[in-house]
LOBA-149221 format. One record per residue: y, x, z of N, C-alpha, C in turn; residue in three letters. Coordinates in pm, whole numbers, plus 50000, padded with zeros to 5 digits. Example, Ala and Ser with C-alpha at 12.3 -4.5 7.8 and 13.67 -1.06 7.14 Angstrom:
BEGIN
494315131950780495505123050780496705132050780ALA497755128550708498945136750714500035129050787SER
% end
This chain:
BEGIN
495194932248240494854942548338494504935848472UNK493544942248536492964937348643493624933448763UNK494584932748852495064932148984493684934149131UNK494264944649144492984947649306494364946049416UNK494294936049487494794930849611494364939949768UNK495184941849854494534943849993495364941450105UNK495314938050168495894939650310496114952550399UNK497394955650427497184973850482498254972550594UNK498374979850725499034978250833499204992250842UNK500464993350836501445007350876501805005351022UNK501935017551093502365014951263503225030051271UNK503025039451221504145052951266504705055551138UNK505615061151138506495073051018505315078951001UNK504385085051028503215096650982502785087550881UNK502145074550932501365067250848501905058550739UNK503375056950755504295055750603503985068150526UNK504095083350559504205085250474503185093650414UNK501675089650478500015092950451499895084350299UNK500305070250389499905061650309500385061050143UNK502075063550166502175065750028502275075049938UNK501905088950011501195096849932499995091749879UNK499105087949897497855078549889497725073549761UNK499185061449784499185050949685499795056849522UNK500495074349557500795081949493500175087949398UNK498825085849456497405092149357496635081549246UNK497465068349242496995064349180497525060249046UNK497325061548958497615061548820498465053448739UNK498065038548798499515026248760500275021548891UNK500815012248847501645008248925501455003849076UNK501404999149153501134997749251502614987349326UNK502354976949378503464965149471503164964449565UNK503804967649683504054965749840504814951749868UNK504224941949924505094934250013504614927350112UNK505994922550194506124919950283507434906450299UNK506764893650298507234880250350507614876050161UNK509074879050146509264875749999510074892049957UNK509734900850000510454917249937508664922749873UNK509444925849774508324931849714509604946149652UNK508544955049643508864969149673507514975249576UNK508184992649512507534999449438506565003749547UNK505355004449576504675013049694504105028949687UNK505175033849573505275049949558506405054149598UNK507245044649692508405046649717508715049049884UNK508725057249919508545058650084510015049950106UNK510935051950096512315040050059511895029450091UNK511105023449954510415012049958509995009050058UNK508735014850079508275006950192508595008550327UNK509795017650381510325018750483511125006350488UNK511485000550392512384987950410512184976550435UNK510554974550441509754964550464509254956650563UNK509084947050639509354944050759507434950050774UNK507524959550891506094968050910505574959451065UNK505854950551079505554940451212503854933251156UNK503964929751043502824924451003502734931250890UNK501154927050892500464934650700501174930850635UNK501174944150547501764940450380500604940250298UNK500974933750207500284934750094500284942049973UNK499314950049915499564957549846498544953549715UNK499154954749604498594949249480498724963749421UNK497404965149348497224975749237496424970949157UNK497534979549010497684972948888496654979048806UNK495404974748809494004983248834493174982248905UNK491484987348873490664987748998491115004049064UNK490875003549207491175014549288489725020649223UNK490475037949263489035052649194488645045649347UNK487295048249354486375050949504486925060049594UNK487165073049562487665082649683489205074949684UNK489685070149653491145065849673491055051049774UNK490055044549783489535034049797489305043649993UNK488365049649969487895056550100489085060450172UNK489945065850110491295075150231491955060950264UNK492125049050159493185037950230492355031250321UNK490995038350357490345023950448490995022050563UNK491615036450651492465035050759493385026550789UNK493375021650687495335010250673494834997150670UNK493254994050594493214981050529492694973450628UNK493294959750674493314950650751492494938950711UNK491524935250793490754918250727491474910150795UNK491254903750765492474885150824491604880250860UNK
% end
């Protein structure tokens, strides 16, 4: 199975929990992390526990649908 990688930057409680509604719509699994914590990223838990100072990384276990691709562009960070 494929792995689609991204870089995504959370900054309020709103946008924790936009985002993982988001990551909610998507069909497999999905990994949040941050330094060495890796976290479910359908898990508002999860990723509230995550150090949100710098991007996390988010791996999906899959290619992203296009409209799902479009709503996370708000979050996704280039390096």
């Amino acid at each position: 199975m494929q792995i689609t990688e991204m870089k995504a930057k959370v900054n309020t409680m709103e946008d924790i929990k936009t985002f993982v509604s988001y990551l909610n719509q998507f069909p497999n699994d999905v990994d949040v992390s941050s330094a060495q914590y890796v976290v479910d990223g359908k898990s508002i838990l999860g990723v509230f526990s995550l150090d949100l100072e710098k991007p996390l990384t988010v791996k999906f276990h899959g290619e992203i649908p296009a409209e799902l691709e479009e709503k996370l562009a708000q979050f996704k960070v280039t390096e």
